[in-house]
N, C-alpha and C positions, 0 to 999 in steps of 0.2 A: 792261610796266608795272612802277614802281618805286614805293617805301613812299611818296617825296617827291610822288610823281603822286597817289597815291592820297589823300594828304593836300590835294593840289591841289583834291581831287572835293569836299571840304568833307562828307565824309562819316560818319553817328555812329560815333562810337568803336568800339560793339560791331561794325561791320559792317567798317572798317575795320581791326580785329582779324581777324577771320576773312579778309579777303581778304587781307593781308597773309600768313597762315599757308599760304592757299592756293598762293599763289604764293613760297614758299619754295625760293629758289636752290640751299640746300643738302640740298633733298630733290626733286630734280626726278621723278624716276622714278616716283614715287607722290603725292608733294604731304599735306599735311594730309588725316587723315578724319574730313570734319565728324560731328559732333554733332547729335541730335535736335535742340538748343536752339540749336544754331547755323544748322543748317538752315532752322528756324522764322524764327530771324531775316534772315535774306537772304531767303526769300519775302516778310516782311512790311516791309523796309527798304529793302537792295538795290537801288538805281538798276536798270533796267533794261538798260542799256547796260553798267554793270560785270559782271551777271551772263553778260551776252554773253560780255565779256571773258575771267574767267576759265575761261565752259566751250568757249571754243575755247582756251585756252592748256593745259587737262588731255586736249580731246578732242587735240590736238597731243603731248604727250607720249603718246598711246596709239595714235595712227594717223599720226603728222604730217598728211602734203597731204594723204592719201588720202580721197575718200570712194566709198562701194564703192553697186552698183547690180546687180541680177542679170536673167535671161533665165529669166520664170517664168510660168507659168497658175496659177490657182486653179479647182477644179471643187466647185462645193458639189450636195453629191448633194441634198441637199432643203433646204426650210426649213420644215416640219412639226416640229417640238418638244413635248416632254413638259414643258416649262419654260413659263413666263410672266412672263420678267423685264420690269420695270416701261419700265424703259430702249429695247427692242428694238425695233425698226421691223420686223424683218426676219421674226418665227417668224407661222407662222401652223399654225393647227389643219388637220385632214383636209378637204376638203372646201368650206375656204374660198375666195374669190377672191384669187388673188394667189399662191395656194401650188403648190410645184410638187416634183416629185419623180421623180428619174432611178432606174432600177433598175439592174443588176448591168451589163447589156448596155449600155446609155447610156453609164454610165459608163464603160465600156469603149470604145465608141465616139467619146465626148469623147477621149480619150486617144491612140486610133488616128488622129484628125482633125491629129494635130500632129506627126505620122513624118516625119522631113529638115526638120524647124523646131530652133533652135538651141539649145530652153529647155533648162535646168539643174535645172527644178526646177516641180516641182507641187505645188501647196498646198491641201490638202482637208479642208474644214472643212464643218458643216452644221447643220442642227437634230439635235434628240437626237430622233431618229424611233422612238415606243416599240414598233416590230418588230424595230427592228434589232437584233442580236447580235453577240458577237465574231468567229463564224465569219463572217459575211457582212463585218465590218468587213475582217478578213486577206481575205476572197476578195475584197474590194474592189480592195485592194492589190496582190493580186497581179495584177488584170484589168490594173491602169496599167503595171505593171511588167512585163506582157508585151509591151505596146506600147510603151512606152519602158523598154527595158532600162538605158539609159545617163542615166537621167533620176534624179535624189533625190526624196525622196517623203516631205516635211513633212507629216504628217496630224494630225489630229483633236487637238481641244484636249483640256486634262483634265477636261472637262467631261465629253464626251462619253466620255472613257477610265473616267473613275473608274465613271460610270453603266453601260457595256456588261462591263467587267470585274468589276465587285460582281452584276449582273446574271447572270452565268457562273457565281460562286461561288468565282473565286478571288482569291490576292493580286492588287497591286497589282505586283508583281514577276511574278508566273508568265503574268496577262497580256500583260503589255509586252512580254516575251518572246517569248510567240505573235508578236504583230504586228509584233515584231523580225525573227523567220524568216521572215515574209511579204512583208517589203521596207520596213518603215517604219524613215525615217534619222533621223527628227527629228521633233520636236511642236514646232505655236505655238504663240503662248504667250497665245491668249483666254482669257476666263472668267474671270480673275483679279478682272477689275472695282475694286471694295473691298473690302480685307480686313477691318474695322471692320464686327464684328458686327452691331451697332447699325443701320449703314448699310446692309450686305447685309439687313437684317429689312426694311427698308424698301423696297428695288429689286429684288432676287429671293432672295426668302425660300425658294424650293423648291429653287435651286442648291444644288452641294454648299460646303460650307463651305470658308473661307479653308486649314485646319489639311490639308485633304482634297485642297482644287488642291494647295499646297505637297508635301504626302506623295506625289502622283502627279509630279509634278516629281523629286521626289528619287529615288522610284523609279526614273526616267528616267536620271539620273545615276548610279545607281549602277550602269547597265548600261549605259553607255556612250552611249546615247544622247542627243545635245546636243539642247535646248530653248532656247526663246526666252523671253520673259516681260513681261507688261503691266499697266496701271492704265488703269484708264476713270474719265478727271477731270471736273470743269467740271459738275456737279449738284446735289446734296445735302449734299456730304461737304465738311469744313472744311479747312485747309493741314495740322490736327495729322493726321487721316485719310489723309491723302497721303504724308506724312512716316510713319507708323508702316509704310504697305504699304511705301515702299521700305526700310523698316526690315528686314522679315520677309524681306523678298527678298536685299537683301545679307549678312544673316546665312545663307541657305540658301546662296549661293554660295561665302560664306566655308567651310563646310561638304565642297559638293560642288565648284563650280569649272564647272558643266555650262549655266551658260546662256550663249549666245553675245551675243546680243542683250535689248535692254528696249524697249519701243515705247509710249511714250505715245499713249495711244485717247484723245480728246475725243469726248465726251459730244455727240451729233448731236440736236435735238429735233422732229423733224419726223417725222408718222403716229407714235408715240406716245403712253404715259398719261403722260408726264414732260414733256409738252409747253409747258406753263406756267412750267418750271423756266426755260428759256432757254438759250442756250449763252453761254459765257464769250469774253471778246474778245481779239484776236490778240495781244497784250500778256503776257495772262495763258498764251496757250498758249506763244509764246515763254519765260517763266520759269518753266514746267515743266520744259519741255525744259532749260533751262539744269540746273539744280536735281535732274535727272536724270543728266545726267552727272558733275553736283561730289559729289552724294552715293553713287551708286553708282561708288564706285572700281574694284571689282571684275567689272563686268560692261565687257566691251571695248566692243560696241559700241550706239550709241544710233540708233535710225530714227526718219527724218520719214518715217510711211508715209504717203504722198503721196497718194492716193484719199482719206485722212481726212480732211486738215492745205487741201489744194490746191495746187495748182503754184508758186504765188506765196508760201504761207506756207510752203513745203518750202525752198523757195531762199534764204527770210528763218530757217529753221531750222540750216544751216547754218553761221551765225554766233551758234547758240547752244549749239554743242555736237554737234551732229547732223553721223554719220559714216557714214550708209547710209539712201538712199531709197526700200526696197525694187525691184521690179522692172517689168518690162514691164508686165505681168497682161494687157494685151488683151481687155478688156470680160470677164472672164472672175470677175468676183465684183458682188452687187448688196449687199453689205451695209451699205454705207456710203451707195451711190448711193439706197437705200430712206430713210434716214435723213435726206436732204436734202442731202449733197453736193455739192460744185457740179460736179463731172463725172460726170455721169449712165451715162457707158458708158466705164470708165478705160482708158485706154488709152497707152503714151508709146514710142516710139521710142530705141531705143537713142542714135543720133547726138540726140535731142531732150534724154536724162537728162542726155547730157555735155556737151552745151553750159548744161546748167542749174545741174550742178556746176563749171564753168569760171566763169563766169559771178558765181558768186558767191567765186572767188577759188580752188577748190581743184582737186585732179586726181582725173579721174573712175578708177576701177578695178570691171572686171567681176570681179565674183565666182562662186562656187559656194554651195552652200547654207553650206558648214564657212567661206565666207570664205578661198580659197585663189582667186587671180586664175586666170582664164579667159582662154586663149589661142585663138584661131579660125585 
């Protein structure tokens, strides 16, 4: 796309500024980095079809063809929480119907059930279960990592980290550590939600705060361990609230350099108290996504997690910037499925991801958790 084209779009000034900057021939490598006020304005101007454009021309300069897909389980040891965010389908108290809860052995046995299977990668996330500790968190770990020794082991968000590690008594550094020597390679990146005060008072007022996820993140980076990182949109919270989180995020990475990935979470409304809210329409999730990859420059890669979005908006995601569809998972998380998703037991076949990455123009690559392709 060229100034003359873009001028063809009959498009306002200001937007037409900005994607012109965007797309600057003489700085390919990085591109323009938008502006709060700029950012603001292409959510609220921006054709849809132009923002397509540019976030596959930046995601292009950052992955070209590629878009990556991995060979992964998720095991959620419960979903009993100490939390009650307003948002959640999924926590439920001791005792309720619906709640369920694997102990040390379970978990282990989940784990053992998947020996001569190909994954790369387990992803263990759950409620904030208020028995649990850090010692059982690490002996968690290490039950998976004796059954899959050759397996990486993404665990527990900072929700859960900041709470079992302030619980312990110590830094936010001395425990990560711990769970560092126990086999944890990497944290997702939930819980992040909204960072805008305001808004977290309103949807879960008892989590730990924005400044807290962030400090557990950096902690993470500063010990080598890479993280992922997210926003949960399409609720309460305005475009300026959206724009501030990927604010605080790109500055942390400009910082540390440690998150690999960003995963726009859409806000699910179904068995919920946020029910009435409504969910946002595929338009709008599309120029997230877009808007995510033009403003965070710094973070490589952007996922359509495909349990969320659905197989159909995943495929219409990669022509918005989106460079990794997460993975297999194999019926092996309900979090989204609780929330009203449309695929109730996820599940997709490797030959299925890559025909769905071809399909929408680009080449599929198996990865690892670090994003280093996978040879079988």
């Amino acid at each position: 796309m060229n100034t003359p084209l873009l001028h063809h779009l009959h498009l306002a000034p200001e937007v037409e500024q900005i994607a012109t900057a965007l797309l600057n021939p003489e700085n390919p490598a990085t591109g323009h980095r938008l502006t709060d006020d700029e950012a603001l304005t292409l959510m609220r101007q921006a054709p849809i079809a132009l923002l397509g454009t540019l976030a596959v021309a930046r995601k292009r300069q950052v992955s070209g063809n590629e878009v990556y897909y991995n060979r992964n389980i998720h095991i959620e040891p419960t979903n009993i929480c100490v939390f009650r965010c307003r948002f959640c389908s999924y926590r439920r108290g001791a005792g309720e119907p619906d709640a369920w809860y694997h102990d040390l052995d379970a978990v282990e046995q989940l784990a053992a059930e998947r020996r001569g299977e190909p994954i790369t990668e387990v992803h263990i996330v759950g409620g904030v279960h208020p028995e649990h500790d850090l010692d059982y968190y690490c002996e968690m770990i290490r039950r998976v990592k004796k059954q899959l020794p050759h397996v990486a082991v993404k665990a527990y968000t900072a929700v859960e980290l900041h709470y079992i590690i302030s619980k312990a008594g110590l830094t936010l550094a001395e425990g990560l550590q711990r769970l560092k020597e126990a086999g944890m390679e990497a944290i997702p990146g939930g819980g992040a939600e909204i960072f805008a005060p305001e808004i977290r008072e309103r949807i879960c007022p008892e989590k730990p705060t924005a400044e807290e996820w962030l400090a557990t993140h950096e902690a993470a980076h500063g010990l080598g361990i890479s993280t992922n990182c997210t926003i949960l949109y399409g609720h309460i919270e305005s475009y300026e609230h959206r724009i501030d989180h990927l604010r605080r995020l790109r500055e942390l990475q400009d910082r540390t350099h440690g998150f690999d990935a960003f995963i726009p979470l859409k806000y699910r409304n179904l068995h919920n108290s946020m029910s009435a809210v409504g969910e946002v329409s595929l338009p709008e999730d599309m120029k997230m996504m877009a808007l995510s990859r033009l403003y965070l420059d710094n973070i490589p890669h952007i996922k359509a997690y495909w349990p969320m979005l659905g197989i159909g908006a995943t495929e219409l995601a990669l022509s918005f910037g989106a460079d990794d569809i997460d993975g297999t998972i194999d019926d092996t998380t309900k979090i989204y499925s609780m929330a009203g998703a449309e695929d109730q037991r996820p599940r997709l076949s490797t030959e299925r991801m890559e025909n769905l990455v071809r399909a929408a123009g680009f080449e599929p690559v198996e990865r690892d958790t670090f994003y280093r392709p996978v040879k079988h």
